[in-house]
DOGUDO-192480 format. One record per residue (C-alpha): residue number from 0; y, x, z. Coordinates in steps of 0.05 Angstrom, whole numbers. Each point is the difference from the previous one (the first is absolute). Example, Ala and Ser with C-alpha at 12.3 -4.5 7.8 and 13.67 -1.06 7.14 Angstrom:
2
> 0, -90, 246, 156
> 1, 69, 27, -13
***
This chain:
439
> 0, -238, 458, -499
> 1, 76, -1, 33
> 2, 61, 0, -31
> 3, 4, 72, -12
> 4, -65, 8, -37
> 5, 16, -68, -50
> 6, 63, 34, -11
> 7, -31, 66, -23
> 8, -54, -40, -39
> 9, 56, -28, -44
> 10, 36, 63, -13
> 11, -65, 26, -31
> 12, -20, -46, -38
> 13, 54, 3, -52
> 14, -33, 75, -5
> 15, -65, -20, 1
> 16, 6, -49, -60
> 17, 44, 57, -29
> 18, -49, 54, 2
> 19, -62, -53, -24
> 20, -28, -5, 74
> 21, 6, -76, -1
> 22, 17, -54, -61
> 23, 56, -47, 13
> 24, -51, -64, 24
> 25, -37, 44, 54
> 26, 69, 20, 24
> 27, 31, -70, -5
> 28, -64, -18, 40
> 29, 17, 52, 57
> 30, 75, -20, 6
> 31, -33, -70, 22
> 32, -53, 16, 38
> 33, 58, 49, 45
> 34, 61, -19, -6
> 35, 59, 27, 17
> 36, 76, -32, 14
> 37, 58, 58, -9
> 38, 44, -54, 24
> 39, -21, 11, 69
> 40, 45, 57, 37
> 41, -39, 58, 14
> 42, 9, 31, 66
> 43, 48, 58, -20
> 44, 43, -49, -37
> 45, 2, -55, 55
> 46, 19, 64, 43
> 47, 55, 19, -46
> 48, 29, -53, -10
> 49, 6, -25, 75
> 50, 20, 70, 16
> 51, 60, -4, -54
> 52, 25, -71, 32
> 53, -6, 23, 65
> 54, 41, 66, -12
> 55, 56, -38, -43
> 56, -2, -59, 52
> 57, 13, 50, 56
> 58, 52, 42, -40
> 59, 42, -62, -11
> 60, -2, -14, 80
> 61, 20, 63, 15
> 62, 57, 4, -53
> 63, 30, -65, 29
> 64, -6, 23, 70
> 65, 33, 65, -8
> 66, 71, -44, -10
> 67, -30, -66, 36
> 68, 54, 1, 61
> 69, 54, 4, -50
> 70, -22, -59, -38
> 71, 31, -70, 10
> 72, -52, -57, 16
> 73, 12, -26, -70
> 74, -8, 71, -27
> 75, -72, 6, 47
> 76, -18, -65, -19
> 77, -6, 21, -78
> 78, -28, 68, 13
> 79, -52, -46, 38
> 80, -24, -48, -58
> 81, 15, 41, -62
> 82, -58, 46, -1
> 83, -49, -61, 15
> 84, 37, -41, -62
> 85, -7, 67, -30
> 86, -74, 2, 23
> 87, -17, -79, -36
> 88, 39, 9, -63
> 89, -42, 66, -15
> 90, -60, -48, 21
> 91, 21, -51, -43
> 92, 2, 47, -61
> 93, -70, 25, 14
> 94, -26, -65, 2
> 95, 20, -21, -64
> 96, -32, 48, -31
> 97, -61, -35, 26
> 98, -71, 45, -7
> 99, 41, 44, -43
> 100, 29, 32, 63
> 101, -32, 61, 27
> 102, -40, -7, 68
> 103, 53, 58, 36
> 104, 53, -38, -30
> 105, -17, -64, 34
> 106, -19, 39, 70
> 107, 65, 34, 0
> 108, 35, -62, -14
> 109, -44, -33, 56
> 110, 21, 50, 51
> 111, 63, 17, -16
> 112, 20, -83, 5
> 113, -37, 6, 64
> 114, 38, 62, 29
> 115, 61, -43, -17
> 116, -25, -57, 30
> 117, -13, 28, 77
> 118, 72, 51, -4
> 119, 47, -64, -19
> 120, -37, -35, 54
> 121, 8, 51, 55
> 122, 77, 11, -24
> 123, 21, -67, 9
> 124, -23, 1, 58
> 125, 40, 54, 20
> 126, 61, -22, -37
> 127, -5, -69, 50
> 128, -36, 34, 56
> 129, -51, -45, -3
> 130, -41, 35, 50
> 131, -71, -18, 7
> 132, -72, 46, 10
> 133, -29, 48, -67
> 134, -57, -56, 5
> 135, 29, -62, -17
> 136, 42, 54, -57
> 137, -64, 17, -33
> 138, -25, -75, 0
> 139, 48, -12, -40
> 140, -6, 53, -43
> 141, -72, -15, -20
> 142, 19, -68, -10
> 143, 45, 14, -52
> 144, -40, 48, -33
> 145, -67, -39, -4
> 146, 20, -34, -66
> 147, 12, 61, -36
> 148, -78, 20, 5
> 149, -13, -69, -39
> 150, 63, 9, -54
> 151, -2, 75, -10
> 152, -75, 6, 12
> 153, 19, 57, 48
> 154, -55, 44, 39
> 155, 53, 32, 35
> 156, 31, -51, 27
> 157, -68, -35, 20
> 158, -13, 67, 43
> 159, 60, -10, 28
> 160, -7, -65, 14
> 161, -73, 4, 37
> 162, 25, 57, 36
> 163, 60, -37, 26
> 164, -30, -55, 27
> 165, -55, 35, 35
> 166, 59, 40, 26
> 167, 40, -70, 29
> 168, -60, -30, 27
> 169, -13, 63, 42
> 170, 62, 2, 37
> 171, -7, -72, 8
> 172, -42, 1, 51
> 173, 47, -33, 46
> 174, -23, -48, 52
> 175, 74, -29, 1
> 176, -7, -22, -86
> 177, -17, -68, -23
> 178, -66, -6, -38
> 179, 42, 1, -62
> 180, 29, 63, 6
> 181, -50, 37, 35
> 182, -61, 41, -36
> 183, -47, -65, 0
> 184, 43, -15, -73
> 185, -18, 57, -33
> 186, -61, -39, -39
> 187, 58, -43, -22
> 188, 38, 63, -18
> 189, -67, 25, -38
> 190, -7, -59, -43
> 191, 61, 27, -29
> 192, -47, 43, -38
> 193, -50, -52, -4
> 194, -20, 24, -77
> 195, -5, 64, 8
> 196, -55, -9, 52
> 197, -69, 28, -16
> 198, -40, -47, -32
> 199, 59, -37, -40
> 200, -14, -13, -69
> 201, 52, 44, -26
> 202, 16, 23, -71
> 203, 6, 60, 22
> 204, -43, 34, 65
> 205, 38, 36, 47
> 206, -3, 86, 15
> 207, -30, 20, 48
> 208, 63, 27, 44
> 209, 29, -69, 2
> 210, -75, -25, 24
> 211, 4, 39, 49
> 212, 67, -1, 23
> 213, -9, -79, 10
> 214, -59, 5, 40
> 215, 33, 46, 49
> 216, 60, -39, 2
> 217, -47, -54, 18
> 218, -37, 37, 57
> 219, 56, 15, 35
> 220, 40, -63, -15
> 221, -61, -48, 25
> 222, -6, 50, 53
> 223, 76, -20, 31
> 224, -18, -73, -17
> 225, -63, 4, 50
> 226, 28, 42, 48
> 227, 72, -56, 1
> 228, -56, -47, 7
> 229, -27, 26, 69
> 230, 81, 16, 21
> 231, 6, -72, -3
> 232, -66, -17, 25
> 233, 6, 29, 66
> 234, 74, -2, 7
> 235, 17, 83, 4
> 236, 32, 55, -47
> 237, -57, 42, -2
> 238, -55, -53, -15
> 239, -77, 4, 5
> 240, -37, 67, -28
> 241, -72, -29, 15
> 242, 16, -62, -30
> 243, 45, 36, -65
> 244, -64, 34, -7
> 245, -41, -67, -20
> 246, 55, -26, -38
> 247, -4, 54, -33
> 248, -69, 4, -21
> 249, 16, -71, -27
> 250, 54, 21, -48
> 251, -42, 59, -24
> 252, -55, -41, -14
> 253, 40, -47, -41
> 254, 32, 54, -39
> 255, -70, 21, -18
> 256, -11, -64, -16
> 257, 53, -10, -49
> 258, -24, -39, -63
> 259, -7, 46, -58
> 260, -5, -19, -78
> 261, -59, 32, -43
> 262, 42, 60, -25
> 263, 14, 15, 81
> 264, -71, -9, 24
> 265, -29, 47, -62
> 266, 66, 52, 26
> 267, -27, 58, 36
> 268, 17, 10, 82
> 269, 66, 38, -20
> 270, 25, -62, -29
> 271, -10, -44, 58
> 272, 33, 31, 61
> 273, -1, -70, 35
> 274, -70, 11, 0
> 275, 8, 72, 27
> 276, 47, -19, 53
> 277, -38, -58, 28
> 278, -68, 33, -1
> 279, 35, 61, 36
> 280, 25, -36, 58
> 281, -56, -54, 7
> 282, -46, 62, 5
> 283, 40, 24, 45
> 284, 1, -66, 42
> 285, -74, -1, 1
> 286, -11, 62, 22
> 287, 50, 1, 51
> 288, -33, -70, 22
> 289, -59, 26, 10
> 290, 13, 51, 60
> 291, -18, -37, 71
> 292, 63, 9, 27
> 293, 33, -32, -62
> 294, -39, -68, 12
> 295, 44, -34, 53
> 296, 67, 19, -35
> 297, -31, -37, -70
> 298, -24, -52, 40
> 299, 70, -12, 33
> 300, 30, 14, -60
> 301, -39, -53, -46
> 302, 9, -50, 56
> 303, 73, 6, 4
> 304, 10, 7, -86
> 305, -24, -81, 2
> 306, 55, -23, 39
> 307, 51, 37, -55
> 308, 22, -42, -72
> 309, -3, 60, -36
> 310, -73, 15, 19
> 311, -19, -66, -39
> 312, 48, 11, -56
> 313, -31, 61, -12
> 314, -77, -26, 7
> 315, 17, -54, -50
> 316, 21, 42, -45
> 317, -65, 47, 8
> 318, -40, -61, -4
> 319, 31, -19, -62
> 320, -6, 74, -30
> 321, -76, 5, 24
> 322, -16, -61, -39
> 323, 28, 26, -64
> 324, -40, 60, 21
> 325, -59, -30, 1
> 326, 8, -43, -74
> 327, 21, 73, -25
> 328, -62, 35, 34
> 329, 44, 53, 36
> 330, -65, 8, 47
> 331, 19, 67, 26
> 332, 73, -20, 16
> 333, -25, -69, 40
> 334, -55, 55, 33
> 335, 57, 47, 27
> 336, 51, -55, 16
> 337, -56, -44, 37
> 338, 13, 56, 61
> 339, 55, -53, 35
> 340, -51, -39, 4
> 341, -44, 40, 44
> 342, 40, -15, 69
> 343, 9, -74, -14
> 344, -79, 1, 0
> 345, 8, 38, 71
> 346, 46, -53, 28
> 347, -66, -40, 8
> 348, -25, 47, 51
> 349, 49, -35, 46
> 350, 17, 53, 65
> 351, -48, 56, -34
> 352, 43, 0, -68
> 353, 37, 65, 20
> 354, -75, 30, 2
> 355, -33, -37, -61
> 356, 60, 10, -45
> 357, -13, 77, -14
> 358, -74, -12, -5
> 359, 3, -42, -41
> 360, 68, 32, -49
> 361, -57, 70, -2
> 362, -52, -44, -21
> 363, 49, -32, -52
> 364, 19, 62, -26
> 365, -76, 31, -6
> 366, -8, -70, -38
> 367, 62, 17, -42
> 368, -13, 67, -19
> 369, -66, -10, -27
> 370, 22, -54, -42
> 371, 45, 35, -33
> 372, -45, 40, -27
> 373, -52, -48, -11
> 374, 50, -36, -50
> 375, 9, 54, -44
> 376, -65, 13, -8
> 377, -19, -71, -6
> 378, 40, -2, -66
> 379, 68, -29, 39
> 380, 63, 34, 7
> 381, -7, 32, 70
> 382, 23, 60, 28
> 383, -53, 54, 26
> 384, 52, 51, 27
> 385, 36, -43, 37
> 386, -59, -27, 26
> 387, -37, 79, 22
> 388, 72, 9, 24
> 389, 3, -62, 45
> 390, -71, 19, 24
> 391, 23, 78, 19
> 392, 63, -24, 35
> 393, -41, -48, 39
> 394, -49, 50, 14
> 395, 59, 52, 21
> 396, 26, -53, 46
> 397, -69, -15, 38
> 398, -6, 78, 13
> 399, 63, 1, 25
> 400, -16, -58, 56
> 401, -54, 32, 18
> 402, -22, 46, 55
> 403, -43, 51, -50
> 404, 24, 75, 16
> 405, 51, 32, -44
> 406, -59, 39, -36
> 407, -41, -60, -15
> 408, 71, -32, -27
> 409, 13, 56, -47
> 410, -68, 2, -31
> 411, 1, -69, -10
> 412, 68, -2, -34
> 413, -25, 60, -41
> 414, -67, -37, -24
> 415, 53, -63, -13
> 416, 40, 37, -49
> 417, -55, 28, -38
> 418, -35, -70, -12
> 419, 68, -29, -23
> 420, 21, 59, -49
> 421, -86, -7, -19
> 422, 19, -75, -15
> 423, 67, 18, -38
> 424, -29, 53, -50
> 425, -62, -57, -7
> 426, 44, -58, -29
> 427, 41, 52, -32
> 428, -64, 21, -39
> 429, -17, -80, 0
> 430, 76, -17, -35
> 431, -15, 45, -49
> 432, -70, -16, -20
> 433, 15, -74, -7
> 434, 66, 5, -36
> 435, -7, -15, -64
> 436, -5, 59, -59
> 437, 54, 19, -47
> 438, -10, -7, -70
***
């Protein structure tokens, strides 16, 4: 059951106790066994109340600026910082009113205090003509605002926050910055957050929107970080594709990897878009890898990824998730994320690598597929789909290579399709025959 559905089941059951459906212990016991936090912001009130601070944020800037060339510096100056010491005192009111204080309340307050913050920024450094790039503006924007998601609690501004610095780090990717202020800080930047990560034991677990928000900020912040790491690597703006590719296939499989608690492992796939992510592009890594003409490009690219820090940062880190894996008995997760392996396996073919490699990733794959079905019906948590859709895509991608006629192609796709929507309605019909019966 979401959100949504324990919300519903506690509007009833006042009724339902009411109306001599249920006595007072057997709903007592259902409030435990589901409960439900109305402190939490629900979507349309987060939206709301975001909307309502951005709309009186922006009305305020354009008041000012309808006057703003015929306002002395002194005059600028206050129209600068009064709406953000406008913005903390109305802070500082909600927070004394402590839980008492609506969710929208403290969102609007969030936001609003945030608005505040980036406008008196950017007008003082206008006032001064400070001068300076729209990056280094918004680093210091998200700065400022990260403490208001710990003292205001604020969703809002935690969005705002993971979508800023996946912003930065992209337009980062500069092969004239330092280390420390190109994209390769964004973990840094992440730890920010470091609570609201999946798997935290928090008081409170985290929506789904925000989940996913955070893992996408993720992709495409570890993304810049990989590809800054092959800018520097081989000395060039434009960096390495082949070799982006591999580091890559490293981050997703530590993002897959990513240690969950027991609430997060018991989630369903929705919950997890880490998970999603990574399996979606180390699928796609496999597969790709497993094309002939895609063997001396993984090869090269594997070769060159050892020579780069960030290649070992990143398999440390994958080690150390894998292990935690293993205690946890993630054994599908360590089953899709073992496909990096496959071409370090192919490195020991020496000069026929680039030919091994793929041979070896289709065989890996074949391997994989079946096992995850295998593990859900061996009483493990597995994933059959995934698995007859691993096994149709590699199928697909053999009948492509090959030199069958465009006849003998279509037929087989055809009888391909039919055998994986056979196997879908099957474990549909399987699902429902082993889940347990209602009372």
């Amino acid at each position: 059951m979401n959100a949504s559905h324990h919300r519903w089941l506690h509007d009833q059951l006042p009724l339902w106790e009411r109306d001599g459906l249920l006595t007072a212990e057997n709903a007592a016991s259902l409030r435990q066994r589901h409960p439900f936090d109305d402190s939490q912001p629900g979507v349309a009130q987060l939206v709301m109340g975001a909307l309502g601070a951005l709309l009186i944020g922006t009305g305020l800037i354009a008041i000012i600026g309808y006057n703003w060339d015929d306002f002395t510096r002194p005059v600028r100056l206050l129209f600068a910082f009064l709406p953000l010491l406008g913005s903390q005192v109305f802070s500082f009111l909600v927070l004394r009113k402590g839980d008492a204080a609506a969710a929208w309340v403290r969102e609007t307050a969030a936001m609003l205090q945030t608005m505040a913050t980036g406008a008196c920024i950017a007008l003082v450094s206008q006032i001064y003509n400070l001068g300076g790039v729209w990056p280094d503006f918004l680093f210091a924007w998200f700065l400022l605002s990260l403490p208001l998601v710990w003292v205001m609690r604020s969703t809002s501004v935690a969005i705002f926050y993971l979508l800023a610095i996946a912003e930065w780090s992209i337009h980062q990717c500069d092969l004239g910055k330092v280390w420390y202020q190109s994209a390769l800080i964004y973990p840094l930047l992440l730890l920010g957050l470091f609570p609201f990560w999946p798997g935290f034991r928090l008081e409170k677990s985290l929506s789904v929107t925000l989940r996913w928000i955070m893992a996408l900020s993720a992709s495409f912040g570890l993304a810049a970080a990989a590809y800054c790491a092959t800018q520097q690597h081989f000395g060039r703006s434009w960096g390495d594709g082949d070799t982006f590719f591999s580091l890559w296939a490293f981050t997703a499989a530590a993002m897959a990897l990513l240690p969950l608690n027991q609430t997060g492992l018991d989630a369903p796939a929705r919950h997890k878009p880490q998970i999603v992510l990574g399996f979606l592009f180390l699928l796609i890594f496999g597969v790709a890898s497993t094309f002939q003409d895609a063997g001396e490009e993984i090869v090269k690219s594997y070769t060159t990824a050892a020579k780069i820090p960030w290649t070992w940062v990143l398999l440390l880190t994958t080690g150390l998730f894998a292990f935690h894996a293993i205690r946890t008995s993630r054994w599908a997760v360590l089953a899709v994320t073992s496909i990096i392996l496959t071409p370090l396996f192919g490195l020991i073919f020496g000069s026929s690598a680039a030919i091994a490699v793929p041979w070896l990733m289709t065989l890996h794959l074949l391997v994989l597929g079946i096992t995850l079905i295998v593990l859900e019906f061996s009483g493990r948590r597995g994933a059959p789909r995934l698995g007859a859709a691993l096994l149709c895509v590699l199928l697909i991608a053999r009948m492509f290579e090959s030199d069958l006629s465009l006849l003998a192609k279509g037929l087989a796709f055809i009888v391909i399709g039919v055998a994986f929507l056979a196997f879908n309605i099957t474990m549909g019909r399987l699902k429902a025959r082993l889940a347990p019966t209602k009372p």
